[in-house]
Every structure is written in C-alpha cells, then in structure tokens.
N, C-alpha and C positions, 0 to 999 in steps of 0.2 A: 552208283552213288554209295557211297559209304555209310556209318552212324554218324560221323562227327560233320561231314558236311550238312545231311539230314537236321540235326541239333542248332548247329548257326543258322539253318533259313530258316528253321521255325521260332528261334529267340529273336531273330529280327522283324519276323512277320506280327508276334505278340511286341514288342516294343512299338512298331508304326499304329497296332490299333489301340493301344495303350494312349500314347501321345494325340492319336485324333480323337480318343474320347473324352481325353481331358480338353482339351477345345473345345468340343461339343458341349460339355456341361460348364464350360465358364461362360462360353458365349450365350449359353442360356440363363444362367445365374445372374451375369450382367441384365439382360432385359426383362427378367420375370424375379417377382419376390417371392421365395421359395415356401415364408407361411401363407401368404393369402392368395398366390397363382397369380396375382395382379401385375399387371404388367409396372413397373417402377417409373415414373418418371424421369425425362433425362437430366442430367445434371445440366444446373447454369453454366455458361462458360464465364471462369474467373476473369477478369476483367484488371490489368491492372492500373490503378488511380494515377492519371496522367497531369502532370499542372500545367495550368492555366496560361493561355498565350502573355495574359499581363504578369504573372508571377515568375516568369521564365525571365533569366539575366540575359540581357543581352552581353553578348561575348564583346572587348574592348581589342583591339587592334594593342597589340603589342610592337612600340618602339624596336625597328631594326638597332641590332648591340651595336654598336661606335666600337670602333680597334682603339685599344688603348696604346697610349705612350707609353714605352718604359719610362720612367721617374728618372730625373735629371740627376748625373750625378751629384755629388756634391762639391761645393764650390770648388775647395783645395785637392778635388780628386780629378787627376790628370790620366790621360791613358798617351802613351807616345809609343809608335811605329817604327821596328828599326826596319828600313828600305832592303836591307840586303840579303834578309832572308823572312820579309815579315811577322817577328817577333813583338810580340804587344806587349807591354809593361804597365800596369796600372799604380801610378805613385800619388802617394800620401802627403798632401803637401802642408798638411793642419798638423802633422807631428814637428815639423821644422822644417828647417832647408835642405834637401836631399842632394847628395852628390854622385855625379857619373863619371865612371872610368873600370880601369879595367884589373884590379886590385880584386883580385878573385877571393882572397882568405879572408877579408874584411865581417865583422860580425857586426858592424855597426849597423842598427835597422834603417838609419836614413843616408845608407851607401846602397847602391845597383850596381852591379859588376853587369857591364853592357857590352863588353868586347875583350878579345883578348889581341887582339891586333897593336903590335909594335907602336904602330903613330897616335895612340890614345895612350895619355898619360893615366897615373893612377889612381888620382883625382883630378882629374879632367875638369869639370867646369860643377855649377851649382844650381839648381832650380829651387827658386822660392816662389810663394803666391803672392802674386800682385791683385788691384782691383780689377772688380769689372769679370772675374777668369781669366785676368791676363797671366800669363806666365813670365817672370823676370829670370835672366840667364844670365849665370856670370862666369867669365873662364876663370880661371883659379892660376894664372900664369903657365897654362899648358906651353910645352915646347911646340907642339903643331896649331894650335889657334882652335879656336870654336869660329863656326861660321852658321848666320843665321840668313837663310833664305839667299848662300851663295853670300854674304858679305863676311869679313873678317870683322869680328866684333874684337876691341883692345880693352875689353872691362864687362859693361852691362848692355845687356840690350831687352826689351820688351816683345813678347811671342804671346800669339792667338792659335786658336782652332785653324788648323789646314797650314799653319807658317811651317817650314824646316830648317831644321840645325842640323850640322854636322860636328866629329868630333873628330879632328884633324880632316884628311882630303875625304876619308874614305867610309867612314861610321856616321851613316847620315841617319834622321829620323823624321820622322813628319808626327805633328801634335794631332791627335784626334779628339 
C-alpha cells in the first residue's frame, strides 16, 4: 500500500467519526439543557386552527356552460354558395343593391365578379334586401335569364335561406 492510499483511508475514517459525533452531540443537545443537565421538555406539536364545520362554505354546484350560438348575422348580411366549386360570398346588402356578373375590372364595392364563364352577363342580375331576410332578385335583362329554384324569372322574384338561383344554365348558387 502506498502513502497516498494510506492518506485517503484515514481522512475518510476521521470524516465518518467526525460526522457521528456531531449526531451524537445534537441528539443529546436536543434532549438535555446544557446549563442545567435537565432534561428539556418536549415541544407541543403545532397545531394548525382548523374552522369550524358551521363557518366552512359549502361549495355550490356550478351550472354546466350552455354552447353558445354564434350571433345572427345581420339583417342585410347575406352569405350565398356558388355550387360549382363551393365558393362563399358574404354580401352587404345595407350598403345598397349589389350586383352579380362576371365584369372582372369593376371597382364598384356593390359589384361581385362571381364567374367568368361566357353565359353570365356582365351585370347579370341584382340583389337587394327585402323584409322578413328575404332576398329580392332581379335580372338586369341578361341575354341567358336568372333562374330561381330552377324557374326563369322575367323581372323580380323573392329568395330565402336554402332557395337557389342560377346565372344563365350553368352559375348556380344556393343562399345560406
């Protein structure tokens, strides 16, 4: 055995009685008072002040949450479906009467460029708000007709939630 192994087993043998004699003099420090030998009393256990079966709330059942609705659009706010490639349009019908066709360059805010297909004129027909949320439609003397729910309309017709217009054979939409 070497000096340096010799050196670590005995700084470890002095650290282990090191450490149990500091135990030994606490565990006796705790049960004796070191001016008078007397053994010390033991401590109360803390106790912590608990209230009272009547002072205690009773807990209330909370209301399962209700799903809420989204909020109705508004009146003169339409949303229509065009069928052929389900595109959703959300039009403003409180700004005035909004016109559909297929006049792509149009800056006009109550124009919708809705198609570019040949048999849709360039101002195709009209939506204004009627009572009730009804939607009133009127062809604007297109060369292919508006037709509402499959009928040829020759002026004005009257449209609800779920009815469908088309715009000539082929540009059809459903109101949602």
């Amino acid at each position: 055995m070497n000096i340096d192994t010799f050196l670590i087993i005995c700084f470890a043998v002095l650290l282990v009685l090191i450490g149990v004699s500091f135990a030994y003099f606490f565990a006796v420090y705790r049960k004796r008072d070191i001016v008078s030998g007397e053994e010390s009393p033991a401590p109360a256990p803390v106790r912590k002040p608990q209230p009272q079966r009547a002072e205690r709330p009773v807990p209330q059942q909370k209301p399962a949450p209700q799903p809420v609705a989204p909020p109705p659009p508004p009146a003169d706010m339409i949303k229509i479906k065009r069928l052929e490639d389900n595109a959703v349009f959300d039009i403003d019908l409180s700004l005035g009467p909004v016109t559909l066709g297929r006049l792509s360059s149009c800056t006009d805010r109550n124009y919708y460029c809705v198609s570019s297909m040949a048999d849709v004129s360039k101002r195709h027909c009209t939506l204004t708000s009627g009572s009730n949320g009804r939607v009133i439609i009127t062809d604007n003397g297109s060369t292919n007709h508006t037709y509402v729910n499959g009928r040829r309309t020759d002026g004005v017709a009257v449209m609800g939630s779920g009815d469908r217009f088309s715009l000539g054979q082929t540009c059809e939409f459903i109101i949602l």
